[in-house]
C-alpha positions in Angstrom: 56.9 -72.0 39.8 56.7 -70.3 43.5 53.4 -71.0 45.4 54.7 -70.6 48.5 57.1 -68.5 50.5 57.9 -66.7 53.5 58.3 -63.0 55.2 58.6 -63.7 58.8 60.5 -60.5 59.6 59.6 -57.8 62.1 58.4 -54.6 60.4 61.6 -52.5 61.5 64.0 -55.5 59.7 62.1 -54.6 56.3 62.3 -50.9 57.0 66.5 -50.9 57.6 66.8 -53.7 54.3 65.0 -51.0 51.8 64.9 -47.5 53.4 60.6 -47.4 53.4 58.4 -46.5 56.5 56.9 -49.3 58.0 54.5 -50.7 61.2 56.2 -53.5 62.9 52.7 -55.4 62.0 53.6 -56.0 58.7 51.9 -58.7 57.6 48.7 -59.0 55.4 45.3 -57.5 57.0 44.2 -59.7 59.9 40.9 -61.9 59.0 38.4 -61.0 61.6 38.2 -63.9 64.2 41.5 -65.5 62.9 44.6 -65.6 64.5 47.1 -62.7 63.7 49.3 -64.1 60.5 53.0 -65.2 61.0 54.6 -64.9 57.1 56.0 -68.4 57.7 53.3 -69.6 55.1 52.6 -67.5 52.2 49.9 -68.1 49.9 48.0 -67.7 47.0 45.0 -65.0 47.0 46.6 -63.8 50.0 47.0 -59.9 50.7 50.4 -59.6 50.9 53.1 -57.0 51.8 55.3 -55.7 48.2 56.8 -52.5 46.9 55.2 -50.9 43.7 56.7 -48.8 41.8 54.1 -46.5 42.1 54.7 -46.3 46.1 58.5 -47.3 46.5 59.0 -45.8 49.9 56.1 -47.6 51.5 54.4 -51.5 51.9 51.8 -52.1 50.0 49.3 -54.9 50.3 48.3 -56.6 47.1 46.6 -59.7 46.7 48.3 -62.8 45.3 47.7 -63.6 41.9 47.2 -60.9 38.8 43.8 -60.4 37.6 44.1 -58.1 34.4 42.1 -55.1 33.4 40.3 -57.1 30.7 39.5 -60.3 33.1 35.6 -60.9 33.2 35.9 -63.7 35.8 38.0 -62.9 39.2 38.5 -66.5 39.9 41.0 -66.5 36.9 43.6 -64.7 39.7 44.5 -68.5 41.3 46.0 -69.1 37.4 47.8 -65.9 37.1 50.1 -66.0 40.6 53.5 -66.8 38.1 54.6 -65.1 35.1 57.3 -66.6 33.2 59.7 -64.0 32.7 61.1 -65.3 29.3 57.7 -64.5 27.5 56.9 -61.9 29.6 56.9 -58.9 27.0 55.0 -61.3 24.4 51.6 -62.0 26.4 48.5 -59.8 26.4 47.9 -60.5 30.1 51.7 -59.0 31.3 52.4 -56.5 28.6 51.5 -53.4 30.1 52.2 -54.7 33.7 55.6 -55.4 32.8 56.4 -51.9 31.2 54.4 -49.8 34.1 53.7 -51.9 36.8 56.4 -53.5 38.3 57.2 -54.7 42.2 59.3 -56.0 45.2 58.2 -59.0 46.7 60.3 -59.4 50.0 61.4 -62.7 51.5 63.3 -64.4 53.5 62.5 -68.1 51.7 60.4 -69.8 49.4 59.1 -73.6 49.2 59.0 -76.1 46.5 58.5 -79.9 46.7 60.5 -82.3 46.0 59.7 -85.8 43.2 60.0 -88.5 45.9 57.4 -90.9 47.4 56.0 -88.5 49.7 55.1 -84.6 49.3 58.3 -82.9 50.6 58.8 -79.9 51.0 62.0 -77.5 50.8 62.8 -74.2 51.8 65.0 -72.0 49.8 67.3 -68.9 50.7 69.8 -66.6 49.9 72.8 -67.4 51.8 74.3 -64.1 52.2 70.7 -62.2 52.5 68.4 -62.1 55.8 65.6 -60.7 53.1 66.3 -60.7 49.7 63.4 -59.3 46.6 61.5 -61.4 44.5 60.5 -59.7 40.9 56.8 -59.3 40.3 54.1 -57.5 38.3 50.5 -55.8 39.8 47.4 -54.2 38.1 44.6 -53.0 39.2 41.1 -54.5 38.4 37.9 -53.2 39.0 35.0 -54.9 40.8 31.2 -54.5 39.5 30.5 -52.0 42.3 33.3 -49.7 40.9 35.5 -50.8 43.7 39.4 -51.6 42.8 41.3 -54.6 43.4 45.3 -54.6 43.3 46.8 -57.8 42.7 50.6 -59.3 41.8 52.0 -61.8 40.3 55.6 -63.5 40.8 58.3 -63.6 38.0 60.0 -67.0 37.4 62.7 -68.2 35.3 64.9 -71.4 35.2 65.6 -72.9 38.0 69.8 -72.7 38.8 72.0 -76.0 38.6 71.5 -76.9 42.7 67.8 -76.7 42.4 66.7 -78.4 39.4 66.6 -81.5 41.1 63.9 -80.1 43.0 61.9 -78.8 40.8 62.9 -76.7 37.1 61.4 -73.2 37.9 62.4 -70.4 40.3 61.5 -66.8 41.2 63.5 -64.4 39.3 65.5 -62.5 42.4 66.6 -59.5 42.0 70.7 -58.2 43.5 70.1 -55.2 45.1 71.9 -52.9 42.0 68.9 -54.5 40.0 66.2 -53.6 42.3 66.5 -50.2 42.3 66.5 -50.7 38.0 63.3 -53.0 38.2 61.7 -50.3 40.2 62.5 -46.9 38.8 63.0 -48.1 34.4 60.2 -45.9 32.8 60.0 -48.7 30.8 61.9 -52.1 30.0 63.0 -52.3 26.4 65.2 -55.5 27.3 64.4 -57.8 30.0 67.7 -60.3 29.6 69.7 -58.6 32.6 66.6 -59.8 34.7 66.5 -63.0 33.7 68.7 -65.0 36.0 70.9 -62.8 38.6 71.4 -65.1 41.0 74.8 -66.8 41.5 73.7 -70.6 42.0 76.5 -70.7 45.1 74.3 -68.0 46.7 70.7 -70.2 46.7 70.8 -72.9 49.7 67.7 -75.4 50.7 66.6 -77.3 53.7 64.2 -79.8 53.7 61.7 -78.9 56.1 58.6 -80.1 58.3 55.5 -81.0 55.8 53.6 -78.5 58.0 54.4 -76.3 55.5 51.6 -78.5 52.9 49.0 -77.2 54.7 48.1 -73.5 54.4 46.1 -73.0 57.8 49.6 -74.1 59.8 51.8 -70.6 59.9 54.2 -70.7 62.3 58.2 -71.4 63.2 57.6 -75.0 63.4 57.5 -75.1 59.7 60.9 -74.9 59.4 62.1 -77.9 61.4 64.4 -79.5 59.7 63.0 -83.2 58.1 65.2 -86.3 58.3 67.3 -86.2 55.1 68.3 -89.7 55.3 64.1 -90.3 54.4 64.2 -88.1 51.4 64.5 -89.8 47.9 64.3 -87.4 44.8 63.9 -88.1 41.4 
C-alpha cells in the first residue's frame, strides 16, 4: 500500500528530470484561506501533480484516488487510491485504465509505518534518484451537473527484501527506460516487466518525525530523523 508520499521539489527540478513545461508552483491548487502546500505530506483525495499519457509534456493535476466511469457513489474514490498491479488486467474497475490511461506519479519519497508499539513512520527513497516515478492509472468521471472529475490511482506490488519488515506492499517504480514504455504502449498485452524494477540495493528508509501521521502538518520538519534506538518492529 502507499497512502502517503512526498514531491517537495521546485517546479524547474521536475521540469530538467522529465523534459515537460512547468511553473515553479507546482503543487496541487491552493485551498482558499489555507496555507500554500509544501508536497512534504501527500494525501489521499488530494489534487495532485502526475503525467498522463494523454498530456506527457505537461503536469497535470488529478485527484487522489480512482473513481471509475461506472461509480454511482464519489465517496468510493478513498477505496480506490492503490491498485495491485498483479490483478490489474483482471478487474472491471482497472481494465480500461490500465490499457488507455496510464501515468507518472513523481516523488522524491513515500511513507509507510512500521508494526511496533507506537505508529512510526518511515520514509522511503531511491538512493541514486532526487525524483524518481511512481506507476499509476486515471479516468475521468463525470459529476451530476455534467462536470468532469480526473482522478489516479497508485500501482503496488510486493514489497522488496529490505522493506518487508515494514510493511509487505510497495509502489511499483518505474527505471526511467520503463517510463517512457508505461507512457507511450498503445496498449499493455503483458504487464510482468512492470511488476517489480527496482533493485532492492537502490530503496533506502529513514525513520522519521511522527508529524508525518497527521495530514494538516506539511513541512520539512517531517523528515527529522526519529531515535532508532526507540523503534521496535515486528
Amino acid at each position: 500500500m502507499c497512502g502517503r508520499f512526498q514531491l517537495s521539489v521546485k517546479g524547474k527540478e521536475i521540469a530538467q528530470r522529465y523534459q515537460i513545461e512547468v511553473y515553479d508552483e507546482l503543487h496541487r491548487p491552493q485551498k482558499p484561506g489555507a496555507p500554500p502546500p509544501k508536497g512534504y505530506n501527500c494525501a489521499p483525495m488530494q489534487w495532485l501533480a502526475v503525467i498522463t499519457n494523454q498530456s506527457p509534456h505537461q503536469i497535470s493535476y488529478l485527484r487522489w484516488g480512482l473513481l471509475p466511469p461506472w461509480a454511482k457513489d464519489e465517496a468510493i474514490a478513498i477505496k480506490m487510491i492503490n491498485s495491485r498491479i498483479e490483478t490489474i488486467m483482471e478487474k472491471p474497475a482497472f481494465r480500461k485504465a490500465i490499457q488507455q490511461q496510464r501515468c507518472l506519479i513523481p516523488a522524491n519519497g513515500f511513507y509507510e509505518w512500521g508494526k511496533g508499539t507506537i505508529k512510526q513512520p518511515y520514509r522511503f527513497f531511491v538512493s541514486d534518484e532526487m525524483i524518481f516515478s511512481m506507476a499509476g492509472i486515471w479516468e475521468q468521471w463525470k459529476r451530476a451537473d455534467g462536470s468532469v472529475l480526473k482522478t489516479f490511482s497508485i500501482l503496488t506490488t510486493q514489497a522488496v527484501d529490505s522493506m518487508k519488515p515494514i510493511h509487505q506492499r510497495m509502489p511499483v517504480i518505474l527505471s526511467r527506460e520503463l517510463e517512457k514504455q508505461w507512457l507511450s504502449l498503445k496498449t499493455i498485452t503483458d504487464i510482468e516487466p512492470f511488476l517489480n524494477p527496482l533493485a532492492d540495493e537502490n530503496l533506502q528508509f529513514e525513520a522519521v518525525s511522527t508529524l508525518v501521521n497527521k495530514v494538516q502538518n506539511d513541512g520539512p520538519e517531517l523528515l527529522n530523523p526519529h531515535n532508532s534506538n526507540q523503534l521496535t518492529l515486528i
